[in-house]
Structures are given as C-alpha cells and as structure tokens.
C-alpha positions in Angstrom: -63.0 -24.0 96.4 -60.6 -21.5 95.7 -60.5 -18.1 93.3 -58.9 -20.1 90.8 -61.1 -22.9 90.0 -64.2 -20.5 90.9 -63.4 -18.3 87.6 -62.0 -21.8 85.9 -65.8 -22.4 86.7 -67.0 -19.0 85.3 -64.9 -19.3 82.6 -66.1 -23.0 81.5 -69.6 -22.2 82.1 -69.6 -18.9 79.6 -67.7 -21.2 77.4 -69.9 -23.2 77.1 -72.8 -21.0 76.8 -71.3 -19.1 74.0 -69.7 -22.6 72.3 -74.2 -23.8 72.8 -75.1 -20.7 70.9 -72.4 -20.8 67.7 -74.1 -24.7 67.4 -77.5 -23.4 67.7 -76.8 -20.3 65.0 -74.6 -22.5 62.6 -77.5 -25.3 62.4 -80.2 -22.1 61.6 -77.4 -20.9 58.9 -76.7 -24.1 57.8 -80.4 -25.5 57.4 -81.6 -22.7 56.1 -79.7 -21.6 53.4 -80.4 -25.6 52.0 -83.8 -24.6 52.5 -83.8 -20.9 51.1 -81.5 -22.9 48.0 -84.2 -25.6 47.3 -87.5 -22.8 47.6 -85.7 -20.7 45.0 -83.2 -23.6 43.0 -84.0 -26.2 40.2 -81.4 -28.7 39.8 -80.8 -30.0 36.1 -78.8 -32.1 33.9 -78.4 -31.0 30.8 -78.4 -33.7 28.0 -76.4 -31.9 25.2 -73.8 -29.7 23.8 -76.3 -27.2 22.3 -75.5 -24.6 24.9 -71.3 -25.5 25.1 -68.5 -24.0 25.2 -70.9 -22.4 28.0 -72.4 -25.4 29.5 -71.4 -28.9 28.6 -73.1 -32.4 28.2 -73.8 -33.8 31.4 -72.6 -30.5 33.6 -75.6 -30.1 36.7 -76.8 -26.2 36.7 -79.1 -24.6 39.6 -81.6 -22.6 38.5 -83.8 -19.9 39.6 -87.8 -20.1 39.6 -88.7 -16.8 38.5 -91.5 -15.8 36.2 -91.9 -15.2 32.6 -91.7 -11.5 32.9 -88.7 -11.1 34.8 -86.5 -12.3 31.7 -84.2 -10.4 30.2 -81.3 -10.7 27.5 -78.6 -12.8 27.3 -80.7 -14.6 30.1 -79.9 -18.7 30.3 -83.2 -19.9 30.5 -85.1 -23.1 30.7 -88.4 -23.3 29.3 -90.8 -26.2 28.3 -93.1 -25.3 24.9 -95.4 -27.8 23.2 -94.1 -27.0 19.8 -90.4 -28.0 20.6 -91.2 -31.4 22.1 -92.8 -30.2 25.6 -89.7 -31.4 27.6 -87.4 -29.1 29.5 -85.0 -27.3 27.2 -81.9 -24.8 27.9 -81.3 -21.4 25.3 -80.2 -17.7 25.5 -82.5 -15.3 25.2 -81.0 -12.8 22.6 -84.6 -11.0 21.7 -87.6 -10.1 23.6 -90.9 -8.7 22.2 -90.3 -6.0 19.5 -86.8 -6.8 19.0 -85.3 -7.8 15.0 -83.1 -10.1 15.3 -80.9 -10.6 12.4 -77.7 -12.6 11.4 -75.1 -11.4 10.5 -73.4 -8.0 10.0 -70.9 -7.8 7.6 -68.1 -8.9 10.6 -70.4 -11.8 11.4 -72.0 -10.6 14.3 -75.6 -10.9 15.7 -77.9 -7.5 15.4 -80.3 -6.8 18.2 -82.4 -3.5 16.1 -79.8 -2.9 14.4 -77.3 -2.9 17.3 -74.2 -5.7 17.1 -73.6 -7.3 19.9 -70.7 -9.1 20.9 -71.0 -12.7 21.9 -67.4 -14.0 23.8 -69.4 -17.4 25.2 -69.6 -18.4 21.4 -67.7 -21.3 20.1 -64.4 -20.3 17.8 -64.4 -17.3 15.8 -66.7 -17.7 13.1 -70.0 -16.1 12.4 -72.6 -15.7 14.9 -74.5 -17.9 12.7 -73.9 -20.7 9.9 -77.0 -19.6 8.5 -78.6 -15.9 7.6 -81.8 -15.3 9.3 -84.1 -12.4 10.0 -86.9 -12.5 12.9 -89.1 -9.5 14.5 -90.4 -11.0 18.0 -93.9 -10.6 18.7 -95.4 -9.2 21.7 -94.5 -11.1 25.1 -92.5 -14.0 23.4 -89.0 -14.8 23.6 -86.5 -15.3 21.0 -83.5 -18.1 22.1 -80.6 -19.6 20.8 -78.1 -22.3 21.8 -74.3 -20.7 22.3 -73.2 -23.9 20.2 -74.6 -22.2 16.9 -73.3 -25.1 14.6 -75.1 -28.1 16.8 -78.1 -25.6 18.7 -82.0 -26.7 17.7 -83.4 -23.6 18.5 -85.4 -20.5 17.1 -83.7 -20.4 13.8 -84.6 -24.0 13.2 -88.8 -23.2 14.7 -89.2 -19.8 12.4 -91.6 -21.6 10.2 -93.7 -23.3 12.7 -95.3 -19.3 13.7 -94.6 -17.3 15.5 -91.1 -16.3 14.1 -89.6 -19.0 16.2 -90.5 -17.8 19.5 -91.8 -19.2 22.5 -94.4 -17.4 25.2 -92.5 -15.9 28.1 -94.9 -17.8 29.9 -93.1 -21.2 28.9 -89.7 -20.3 31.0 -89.4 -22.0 34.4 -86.3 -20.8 35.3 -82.8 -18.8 34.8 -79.8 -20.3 34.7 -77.9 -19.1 37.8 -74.7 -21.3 38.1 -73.3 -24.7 37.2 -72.9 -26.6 40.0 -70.9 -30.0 38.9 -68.2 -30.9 37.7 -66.8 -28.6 40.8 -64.0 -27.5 38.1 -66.4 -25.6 36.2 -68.4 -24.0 39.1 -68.9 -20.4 38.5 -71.8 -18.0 38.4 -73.0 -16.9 34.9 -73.3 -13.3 34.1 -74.7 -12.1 30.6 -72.3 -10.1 28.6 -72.0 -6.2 28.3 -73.5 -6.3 25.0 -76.6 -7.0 26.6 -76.6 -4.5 29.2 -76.1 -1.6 27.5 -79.3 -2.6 25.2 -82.8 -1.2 26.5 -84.2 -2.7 29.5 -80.6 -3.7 30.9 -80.1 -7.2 31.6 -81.0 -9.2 34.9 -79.8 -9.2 38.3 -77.5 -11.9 39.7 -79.5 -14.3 42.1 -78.9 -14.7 46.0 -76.7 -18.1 45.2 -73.6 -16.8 47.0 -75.3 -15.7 49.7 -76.2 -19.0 49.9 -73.4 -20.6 49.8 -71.9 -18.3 51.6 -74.3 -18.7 54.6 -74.1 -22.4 54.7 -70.1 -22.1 55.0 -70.1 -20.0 57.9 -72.7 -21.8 59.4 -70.7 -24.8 59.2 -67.7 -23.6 60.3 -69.7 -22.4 63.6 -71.4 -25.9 64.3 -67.9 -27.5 64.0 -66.5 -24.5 66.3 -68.6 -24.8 68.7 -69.3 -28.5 68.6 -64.9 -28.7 69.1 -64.9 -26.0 72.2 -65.8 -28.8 74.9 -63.4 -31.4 74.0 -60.6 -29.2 73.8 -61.6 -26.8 76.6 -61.4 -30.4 78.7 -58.0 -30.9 77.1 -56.8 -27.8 77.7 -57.9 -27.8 81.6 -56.8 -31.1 82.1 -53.4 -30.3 80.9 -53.4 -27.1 83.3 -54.5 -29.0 86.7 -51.2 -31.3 85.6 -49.1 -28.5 85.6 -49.8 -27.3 88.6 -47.5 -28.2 91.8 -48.2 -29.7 94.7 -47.2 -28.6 98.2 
C-alpha cells in the first residue's frame, strides 16, 4: 500500500469518525429539544376571536407551564376557573392583586392605578373599552381581558359574580409563549412597554427559540453527517479514476 492511499485511509477513517459523532450530537440536539419543548409546552387551539387581532380563531399557540405566581402583566395566559365554565380559556392579564383597573381616560385608554397604558395589540382605534368599568383586584387574583374588547367574555362581563371579576392566580396553567400555526403568523409574543415600566415589570421570554433553535442545528448535523459517507465514496471514486496508469 502506498503513502497515498495510507493517508486516503487516515483521512476516511477520521472522516468518518467525526461524520459518526455530528449524527450522534444532532440526534441528542434534535431529540431533546422535542423533549425539553413537550416538558415545558402546551399545545392549544383556540376556539374564538376573543383574543384577535392578536391571536385568531383556529391559530395553534405553545404554551408555557409555569405557576400562578410567576404571572405578570400583559401576560397571555390560559387559565381554567369554575365560575367561567371550568374549560380552558385564553385572556391578558392587565391587573394583578391591588391594582384599579379602570376604563377609560378621557383619550380612551385603560388605567392601571391611575397610570394609562398604551395597548397597540387592540383592535382599531377606539376606546379601550365599549363599556366604562371600575375594578380593585383583590389579593392573589388576576384581573384578564380579551384584546378583541367588542366580542371578549371576560372580567368586565364576571364583576358581579365576586370577586370584582377576577380569577385565583392559582387557576392559570400556562403563558402564552408563541403561536405556532398557521406558519404565517409564527412569532413570539412580547407584552408591550406599557407594561413594563409598571411595578413589578413584566415577564421574561421563555426558552422557545432556544428550542427551536437547537433542533435546527441538530438537524442540520444528522443530515451532515449522515451525507459525509456517500459523498466521501463519490468523491474517492472519482479520484482513483483520475488517476493514470503506467
């Protein structure tokens, strides 16, 4: 055998060492992020237009299990209470415990303790609200409303059940982290400034595009590496043909 096809051997051999261990670390990345995604992710559909222009009828969201006590304002949660029909539901949270709410100022806006805040996800430029309303949130409750204000069944429409329309933190199941389908309106959601500059700040954006991000690179290394052999055969087989004979 001569020094040629010794490091051709060499050369093929680290190949395809190094082409074994991009599969092996793209199946870990690729695996476990769907596995990371379904520990922390809740798939839903939603079933109406309460929360639109935001999220539509029918659009699929992930979102993140977290607890009652991590939620913060202009939060997209989804919560299940017995007094509004015990069945998953989708609001914002615009109050937490202590917070007035009220509706509206005199250029239509919402008032978080007597701060405005500005709400851009809302449908068309009217008021905040059809309807007036007033509502001091008790202690470890949630206040929530539907960014379709017009169509939303929400807290404004529960104020005389108790409890000024709120529901127990405890109730949430999740944040709203992302919509998912139709691919056209794939984004992550991110509560306004208004919200953050309000006491408490608002809340952090989940790991999703880490995520995704992991399971694209893992592909791209199983498919990499998985390619390496047949064209490194190719490519050698191509060579030796090239090559003259005495």
């Amino acid at each position: 055998m001569g020094d040629r096809e010794r490091d051709d051997d060499g050369h093929g051999r680290a190949g395809r060492v190094l082409s074994g261990l991009a599969v092996a670390v793209g199946c870990v990345l690729f695996l476990g992020s769907f596995a990371w995604a379904a520990f922390l992710y809740r798939p839903f559909t939603v079933p109406t237009d309460s929360m639109a222009p935001t999220i539509g009828r029918g659009d699929r969201i992930l979102a993140q299990r977290i607890q009652g006590g991590e939620v913060r304002r202009g939060d997209i949660v989804v919560f299940e209470d017995r007094v509004w029909g015990n069945s998953p539901m989708i609001k914002r949270v615009v109050g937490i415990g202590g917070d007035t709410i009220e509706c509206c100022d005199r250029q239509g806006r919402l008032t978080i303790n007597g701060q405005a805040v500005d709400e851009p996800y809302l449908r068309g430029p009217g008021p905040a609200s059809p309807s007036g309303f007033s509502a001091t949130v008790p202690p470890d409750r949630l206040f929530l409303l539907g960014d379709h204000r017009t169509a939303s069944v929400d807290s404004r429409t529960h104020m005389t059940d108790g409890g000024q329309g709120t529901v127990p933190r405890s109730a949430v199941r999740a944040r709203v982290d992302a919509t998912a389908w139709p691919l056209s309106d794939w984004g992550m959601f991110e509560p306004p400034g208004s919200f953050a500059a309000l006491p408490g700040g608002t809340s952090r954006p989940g790991p999703l595009p880490l995520i995704v991000t992991c399971a694209v690179v893992g592909a791209v290394l199983i498919l990499g590496g998985a390619a390496y052999g047949p064209l490194a055969r190719r490519l050698a087989g191509r060579g030796k043909a090239e090559v003259p004979h005495g």
